[in-house]
C-alpha positions in Angstrom: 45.2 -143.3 74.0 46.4 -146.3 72.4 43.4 -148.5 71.0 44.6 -149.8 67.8 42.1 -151.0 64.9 43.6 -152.0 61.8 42.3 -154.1 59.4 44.9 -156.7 59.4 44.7 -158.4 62.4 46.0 -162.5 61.8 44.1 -164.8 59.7 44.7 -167.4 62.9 46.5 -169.9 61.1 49.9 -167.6 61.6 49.6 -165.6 58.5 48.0 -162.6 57.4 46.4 -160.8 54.4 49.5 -158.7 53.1 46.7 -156.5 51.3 45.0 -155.6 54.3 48.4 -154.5 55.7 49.0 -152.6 52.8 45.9 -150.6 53.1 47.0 -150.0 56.8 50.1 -147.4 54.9 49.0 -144.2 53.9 52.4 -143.6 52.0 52.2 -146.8 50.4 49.0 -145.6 48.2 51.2 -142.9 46.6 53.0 -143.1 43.2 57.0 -142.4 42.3 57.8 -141.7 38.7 54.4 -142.6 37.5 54.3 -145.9 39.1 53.2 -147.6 42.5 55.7 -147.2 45.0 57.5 -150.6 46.0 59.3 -149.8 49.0 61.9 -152.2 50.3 64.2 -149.9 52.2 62.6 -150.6 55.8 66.0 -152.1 57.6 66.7 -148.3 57.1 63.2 -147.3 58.5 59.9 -148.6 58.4 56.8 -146.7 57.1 53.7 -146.5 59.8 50.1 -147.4 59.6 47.7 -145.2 60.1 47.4 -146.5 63.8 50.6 -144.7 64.4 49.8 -142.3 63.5 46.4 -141.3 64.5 47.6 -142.3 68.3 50.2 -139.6 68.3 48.0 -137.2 66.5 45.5 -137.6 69.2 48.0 -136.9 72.2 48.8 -133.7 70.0 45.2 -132.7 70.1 43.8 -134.1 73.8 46.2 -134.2 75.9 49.6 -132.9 74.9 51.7 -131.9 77.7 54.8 -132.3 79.5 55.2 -135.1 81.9 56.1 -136.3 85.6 55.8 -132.7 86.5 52.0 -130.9 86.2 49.1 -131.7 88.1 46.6 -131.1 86.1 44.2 -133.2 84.6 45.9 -133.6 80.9 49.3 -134.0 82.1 48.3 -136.5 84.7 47.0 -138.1 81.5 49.8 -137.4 79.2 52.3 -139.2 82.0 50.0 -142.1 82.8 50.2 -142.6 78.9 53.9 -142.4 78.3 54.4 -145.1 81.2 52.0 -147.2 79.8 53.9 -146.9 76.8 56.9 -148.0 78.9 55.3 -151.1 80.5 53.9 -152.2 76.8 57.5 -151.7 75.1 58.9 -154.2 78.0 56.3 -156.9 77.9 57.2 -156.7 74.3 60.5 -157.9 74.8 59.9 -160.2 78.1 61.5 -157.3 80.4 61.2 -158.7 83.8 61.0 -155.1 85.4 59.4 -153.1 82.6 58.6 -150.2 84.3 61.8 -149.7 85.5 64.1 -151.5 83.3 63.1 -149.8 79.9 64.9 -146.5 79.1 63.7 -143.9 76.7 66.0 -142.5 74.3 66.3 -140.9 71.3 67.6 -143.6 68.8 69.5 -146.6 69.5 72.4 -145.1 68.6 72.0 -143.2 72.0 70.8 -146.3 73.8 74.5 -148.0 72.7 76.8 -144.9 73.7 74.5 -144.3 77.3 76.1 -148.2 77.9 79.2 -147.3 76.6 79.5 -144.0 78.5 77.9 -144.7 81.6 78.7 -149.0 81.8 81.6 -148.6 80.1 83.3 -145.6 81.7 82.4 -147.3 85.3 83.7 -150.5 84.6 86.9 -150.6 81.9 90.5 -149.7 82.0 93.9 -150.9 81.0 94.1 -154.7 81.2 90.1 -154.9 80.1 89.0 -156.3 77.0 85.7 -155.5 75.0 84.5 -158.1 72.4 82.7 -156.7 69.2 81.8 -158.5 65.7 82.9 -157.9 62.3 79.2 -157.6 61.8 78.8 -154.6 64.1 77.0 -151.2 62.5 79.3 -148.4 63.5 76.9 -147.4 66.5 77.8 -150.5 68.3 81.8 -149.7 67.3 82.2 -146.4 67.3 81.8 -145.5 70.9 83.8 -148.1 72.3 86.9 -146.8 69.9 85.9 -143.2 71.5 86.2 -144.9 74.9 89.2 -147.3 74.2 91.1 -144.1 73.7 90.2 -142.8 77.2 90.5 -145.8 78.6 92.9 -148.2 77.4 91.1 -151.2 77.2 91.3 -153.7 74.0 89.4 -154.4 71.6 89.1 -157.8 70.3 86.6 -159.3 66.7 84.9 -161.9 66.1 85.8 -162.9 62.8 83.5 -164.4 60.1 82.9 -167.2 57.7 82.9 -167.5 54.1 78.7 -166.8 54.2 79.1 -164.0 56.6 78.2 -166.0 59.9 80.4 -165.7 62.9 82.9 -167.7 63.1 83.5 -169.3 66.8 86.1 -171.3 66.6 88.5 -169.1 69.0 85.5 -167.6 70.7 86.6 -169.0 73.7 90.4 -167.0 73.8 88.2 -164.2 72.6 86.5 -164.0 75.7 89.2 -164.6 78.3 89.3 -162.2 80.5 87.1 -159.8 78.2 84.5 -157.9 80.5 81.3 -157.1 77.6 80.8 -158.6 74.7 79.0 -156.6 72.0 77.0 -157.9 69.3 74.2 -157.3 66.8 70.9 -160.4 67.1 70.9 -159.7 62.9 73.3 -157.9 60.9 71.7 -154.5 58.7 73.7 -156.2 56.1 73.7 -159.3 55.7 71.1 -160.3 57.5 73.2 -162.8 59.5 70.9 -164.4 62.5 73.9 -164.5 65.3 73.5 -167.3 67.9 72.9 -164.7 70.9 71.7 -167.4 73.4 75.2 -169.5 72.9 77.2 -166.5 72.7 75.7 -165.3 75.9 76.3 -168.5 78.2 79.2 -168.4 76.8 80.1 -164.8 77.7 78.7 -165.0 81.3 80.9 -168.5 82.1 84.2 -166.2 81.0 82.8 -163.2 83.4 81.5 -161.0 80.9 78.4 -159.5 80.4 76.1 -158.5 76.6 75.1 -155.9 75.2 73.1 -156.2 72.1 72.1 -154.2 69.3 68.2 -155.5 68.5 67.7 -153.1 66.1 67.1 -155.2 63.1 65.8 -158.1 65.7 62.9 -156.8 67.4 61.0 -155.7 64.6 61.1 -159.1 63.2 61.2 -162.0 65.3 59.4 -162.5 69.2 61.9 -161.0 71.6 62.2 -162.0 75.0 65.4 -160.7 77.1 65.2 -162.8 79.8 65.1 -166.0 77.5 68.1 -164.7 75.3 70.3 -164.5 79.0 71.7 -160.5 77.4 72.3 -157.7 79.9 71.4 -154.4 77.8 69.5 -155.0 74.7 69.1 -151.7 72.6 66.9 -151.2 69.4 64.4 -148.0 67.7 60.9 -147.6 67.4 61.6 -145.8 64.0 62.1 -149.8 62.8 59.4 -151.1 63.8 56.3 -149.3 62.6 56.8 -146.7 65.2 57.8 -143.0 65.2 61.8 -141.5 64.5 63.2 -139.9 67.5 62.9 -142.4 69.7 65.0 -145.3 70.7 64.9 -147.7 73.7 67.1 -149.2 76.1 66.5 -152.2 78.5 69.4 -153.5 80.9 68.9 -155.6 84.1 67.7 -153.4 86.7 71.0 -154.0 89.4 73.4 -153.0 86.6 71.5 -149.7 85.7 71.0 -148.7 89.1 74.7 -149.0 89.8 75.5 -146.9 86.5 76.0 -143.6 86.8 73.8 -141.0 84.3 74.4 -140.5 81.1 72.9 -137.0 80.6 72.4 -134.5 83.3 69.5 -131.9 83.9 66.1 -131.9 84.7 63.7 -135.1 85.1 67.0 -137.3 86.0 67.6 -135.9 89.6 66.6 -136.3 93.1 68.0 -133.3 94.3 70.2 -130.8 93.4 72.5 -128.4 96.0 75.4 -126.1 96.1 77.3 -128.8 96.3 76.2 -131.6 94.0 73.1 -133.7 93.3 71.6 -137.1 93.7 70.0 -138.9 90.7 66.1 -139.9 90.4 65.6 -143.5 91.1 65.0 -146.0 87.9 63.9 -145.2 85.1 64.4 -140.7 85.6 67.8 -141.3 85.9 68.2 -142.0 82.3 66.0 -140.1 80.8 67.2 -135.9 81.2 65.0 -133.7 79.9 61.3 -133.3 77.9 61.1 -137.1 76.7 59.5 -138.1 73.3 55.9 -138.4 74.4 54.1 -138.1 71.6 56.6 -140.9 69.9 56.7 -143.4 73.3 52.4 -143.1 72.3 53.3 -144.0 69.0 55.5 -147.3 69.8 52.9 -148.3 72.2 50.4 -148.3 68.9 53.0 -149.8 66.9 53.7 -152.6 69.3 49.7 -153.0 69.3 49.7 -153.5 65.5 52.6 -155.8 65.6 50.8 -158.1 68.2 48.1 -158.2 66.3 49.9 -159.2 63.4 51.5 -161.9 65.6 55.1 -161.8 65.7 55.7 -165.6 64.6 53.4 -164.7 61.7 55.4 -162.0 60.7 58.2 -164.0 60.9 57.0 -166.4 59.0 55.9 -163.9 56.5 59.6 -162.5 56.6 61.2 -165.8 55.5 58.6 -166.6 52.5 59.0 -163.6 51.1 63.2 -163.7 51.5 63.3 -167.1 50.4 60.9 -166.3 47.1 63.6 -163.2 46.2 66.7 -165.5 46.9 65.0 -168.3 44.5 63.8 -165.5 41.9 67.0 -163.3 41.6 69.4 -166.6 41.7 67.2 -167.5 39.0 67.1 -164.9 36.6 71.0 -163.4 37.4 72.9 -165.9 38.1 76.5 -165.5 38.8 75.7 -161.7 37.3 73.7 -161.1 41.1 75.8 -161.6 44.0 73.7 -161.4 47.3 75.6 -161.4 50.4 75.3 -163.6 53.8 73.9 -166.9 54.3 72.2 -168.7 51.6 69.5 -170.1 54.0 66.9 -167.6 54.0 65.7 -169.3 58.0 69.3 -168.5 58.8 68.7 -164.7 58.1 66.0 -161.6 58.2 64.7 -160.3 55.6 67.8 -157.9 54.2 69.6 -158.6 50.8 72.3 -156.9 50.2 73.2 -157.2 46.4 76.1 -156.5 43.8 74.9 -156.2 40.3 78.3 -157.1 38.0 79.6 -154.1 36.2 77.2 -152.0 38.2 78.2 -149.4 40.9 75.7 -150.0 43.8 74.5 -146.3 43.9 73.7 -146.1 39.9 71.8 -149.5 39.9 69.5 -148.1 43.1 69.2 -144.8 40.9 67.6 -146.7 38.1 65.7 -148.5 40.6 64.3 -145.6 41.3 62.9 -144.9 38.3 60.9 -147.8 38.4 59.5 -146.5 42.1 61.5 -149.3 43.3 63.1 -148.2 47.2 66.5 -150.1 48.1 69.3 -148.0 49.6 73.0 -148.1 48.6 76.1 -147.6 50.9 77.8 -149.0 53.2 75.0 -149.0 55.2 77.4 -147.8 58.4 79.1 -150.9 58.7 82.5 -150.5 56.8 84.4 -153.1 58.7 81.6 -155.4 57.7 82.3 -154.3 54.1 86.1 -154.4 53.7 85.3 -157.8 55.0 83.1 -158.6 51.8 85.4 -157.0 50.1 83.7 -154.4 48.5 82.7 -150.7 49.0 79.5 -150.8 48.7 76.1 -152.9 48.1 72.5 -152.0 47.4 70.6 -153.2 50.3 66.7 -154.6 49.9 65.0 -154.8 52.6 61.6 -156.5 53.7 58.2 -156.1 56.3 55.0 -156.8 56.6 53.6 -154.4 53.9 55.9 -156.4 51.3 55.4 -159.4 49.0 55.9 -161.4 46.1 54.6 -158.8 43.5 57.3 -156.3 45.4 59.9 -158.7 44.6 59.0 -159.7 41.1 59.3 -155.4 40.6 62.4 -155.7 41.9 63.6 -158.1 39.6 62.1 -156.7 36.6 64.1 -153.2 37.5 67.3 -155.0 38.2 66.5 -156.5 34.7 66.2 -153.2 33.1 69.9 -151.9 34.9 71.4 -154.6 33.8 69.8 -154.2 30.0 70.8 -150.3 30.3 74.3 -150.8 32.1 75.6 -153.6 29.6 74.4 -151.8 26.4 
C-alpha cells in the first residue's frame, strides 16, 4: 500500500534536484492570474506529491474499510496498513515504542488539548505551575488557559530577546516548582529554532516534564524524541507532505498508560457494563472512533518521500534557500522590509515573516496575489507572539522542498511592485 516512486530521490551528496520535486506536485503545474503559481505558504500547509496521493486513492479503491474490527480479507488489510502506518510515523521521529507510543488524531491541535485534558486534568491543581513561551501558537496556550480556570494552576512565560529567541536568563525561577513545560521546537512565526534539548534537562532536573509542539519541526529537520529527552511531542501530517485531518501524538508509553482517555466510545474500550467501562490497552485508548485511515496511508507515503529526500538534505535545502531571501530582500528593501526573528538563517526554519513600511500586511499579500505569489497574512494564531513584536499583523513566507531561488526572486519582484503601487 505504501510503495513510493518519485522522481526525486537524493542526488547522494545531501542535495536534491528541486525540479524533479517540483514535477512530484500536481498543483504546482497550475497557473493563478495568468502566471505560474509560486507557492510559499506551506508553514500553513504543505501541498502533496502525487505519491500521496495515489497511496490513499488506492486504499479508496482496494481495500477501503473500517479497521480493528472486520475479519475479512480487505479489512484485515486495511488495519495491517494503518498500523504499519503507525510504526513508520514513530521510526520517523526515533519513538522508542512506535506501535504503542504514537496516537492518531485529527490535527495537532487535538494532540495538544488530549495532553492538556487528559495529562493535565490528572496531574495539576492549585499550587502547580505550567511553563509556556511567548512563542507559543494559540493551540499550545489556549487549552491550558481553559484548564487554568478549572484548575487553578499558574501560568508562567518565557520571555524573549530583541531577535525573538528565548530569553533564559530566569529560566531557572521559571521552572521552580513548575510541573510541564510547554514549548514549540520552531516558532510559525518567526522561525525561532528553541534549544529543546537544554530546555528539557533543564525542565526534568526542576521535576517537570515537556510537551512540545513539532509542528513546524518535524517536517523540516531529523526528529528523534528520545534524543531531544521531551515527554509528548505533537505535530500534523497536513505539514509535512501528508494529508489534512490528521494529526499525531507521541508521549512515553508509562505516562500515556497512566492518563486517562480523552474521548470516549467505540475503538478506545475494553469493556463496557452497566456500571462503567475499562479502556483498550495502548494505543485504542486514544484513538475513539472510525480513525483517518485513508490519511494515516497517506503520512506513511509522505514519510517515504521525505526519506528519500533525506531529511539533512532537506534541511540543508531549507537554510540555502532562507539564507538566499534574507540576503536578497535585505538587499533590495532595506530598512523599508522588516523580517522578523533571528537574523541567522541556521538559527531558524524556513518562515519569514515580513512588514512592508506603509503597507498593511493583508493588502501587500493581496497584491501578491496578483503575481500568483502564496504568502499568508495574520497573526498566524500566535497573538501574544505578536503584541510582543509589536505589531498586529505580518505576512508570513514560508518555504519546502518544492521551493527555490526563482520562488524567491518572484517574491521580491512582487513585493517590488506593492511597494511601487502602495507609495505612488
Amino acid at each position: 500500500m505504501t510503495d513510493v516512486t518519485t522522481t526525486s530521490d537524493a542526488a547522494g551528496d545531501g542535495t536534491f534536484d528541486v525540479a524533479k520535486v517540483r514535477a512530484d506536485f500536481p498543483i504546482l503545474e497550475r497557473e493563478s492570474h495568468g502566471r505560474p503559481i509560486v507557492f510559499l505558504d506551506s508553514a500553513a500547509s504543505s501541498q502533496k506529491p502525487r505519491a500521496v496521493i495515489e497511496a490513499m486513492d488506492r486504499y479508496y479503491e482496494t481495500i477501503n474499510a473500517n479497521v480493528h474490527r472486520g475479519v475479512y480479507e480487505i479489512a484485515e488489510a486495511a488495519t495491517n496498513a494503518m498500523e504499519a502506518a503507525r510504526v513508520r510515523v514513530g521510526r520517523f521521529i526515533g519513538a522508542p515504542k512506535p506501535a504503542t507510543e504514537v496516537i492518531f488524531t485529527k490535527n495537532a491541535t487535538e494532540s495538544l488539548n488530549l495532553v492538556a485534558r487528559s495529562w493535565g486534568a490528572a496531574n495539576l491543581g492549585p499550587g502547580d505551575a505550567v511553563v509556556l513561551t511567548q512563542l507559543e501558537h494559540h493551540a499550545n496556550i489556549v487549552p491550558w488557559f481553559q484548564l487554568q480556570a478549572e484548575k487553578g494552576f499558574e501560568i508562567r512565560w518565557i520571555p524573549l530577546t530583541p531577535d525573538a529567541r528565548l530569553d533564559l536568563t530566569d529560566i531557572d525561577r521559571l521552572l521552580d516548582g513548575a510541573k510541564l513545560l510547554a514549548l514549540t521546537a520552531m516558532s510559525n512565526v518567526t522561525g525561532t529554532l528553541t534549544p529543546v534539548r537544554e530546555l528539557t534537562e533543564r525542565a526534568h532536573a526542576a521535576g517537570a516534564l515537556v510537551s512540545l509542539d513539532a509542528c513546524q519541526y518535524v517536517p523540516h529537520l531529523a526528529t528523534d524524541v528520545a534524543a531531544l529527552g521531551v515527554d509528548f511531542a505533537s505535530f500534523s501530517a497536513h505539514k509535512m507532505l501528508g494529508p489534512t485531518g490528521l494529526g499525531v501524538l507521541w508521549g512515553r508509553e508509562e505516562l500515556l498508560d497512566a492518563m486517562p482517555p480523552f474521548l470516549g466510545g467505540g475503538g478506545m474500550i475494553l469493556n463496557v457494563t452497566l456500571d462503567g467501562f475499562t479502556p483498550a490497552d495502548l494505543p485504542a485508548k486514544f484513538e475513539a472512533g472510525t480513525p483517518p485511515i485513508a490519511e494515516t496511508i497517506g503520512l506513511h507515503a509522505a514519510i517515504d518521500y521525505l526519506d528519500a529526500l533525506g531529511m539533512a538534505a532537506v534541511r540543508e535545502h531549507e537554510v540555502s534557500v532562507t539564507a538566499y531571501a534574507m540576503r536578497t530582500l535585505t538587499e533590495r528593501f532595506g530598512e523599508q522590509l522588516t523580517i522578523h526573528g533571528p537574523s541567522e538563517p541556521a538559527a531558524r526554519g524556513g518562515v519569514l515573516s515580513m512588514a512592508l513600511e506603509g503597507v498593511h500586511p493583508h493588502d501587500l499579500s493581496q497584491v501578491l496575489d496578483q503575481h500568483a505569489v502564496c504568502v499568508r497574512p495574520g497573526h498566524h494564531c500566535a497573538k501574544p507572539l505578536m503584541a510582543v513584536l509589536g505589531v498586529g499583523a505580518t505576512a508570513r513566507a514560508s518555504f519546502y522542498v518544492y521551493n527555490d531561488t526563482d520562488d524567491v526572486d518572484a517574491l521580491a519582484d512582487a513585493l517590488g511592485e506593492a511597494a511601487s503601487f502602495f507609495t505612488f
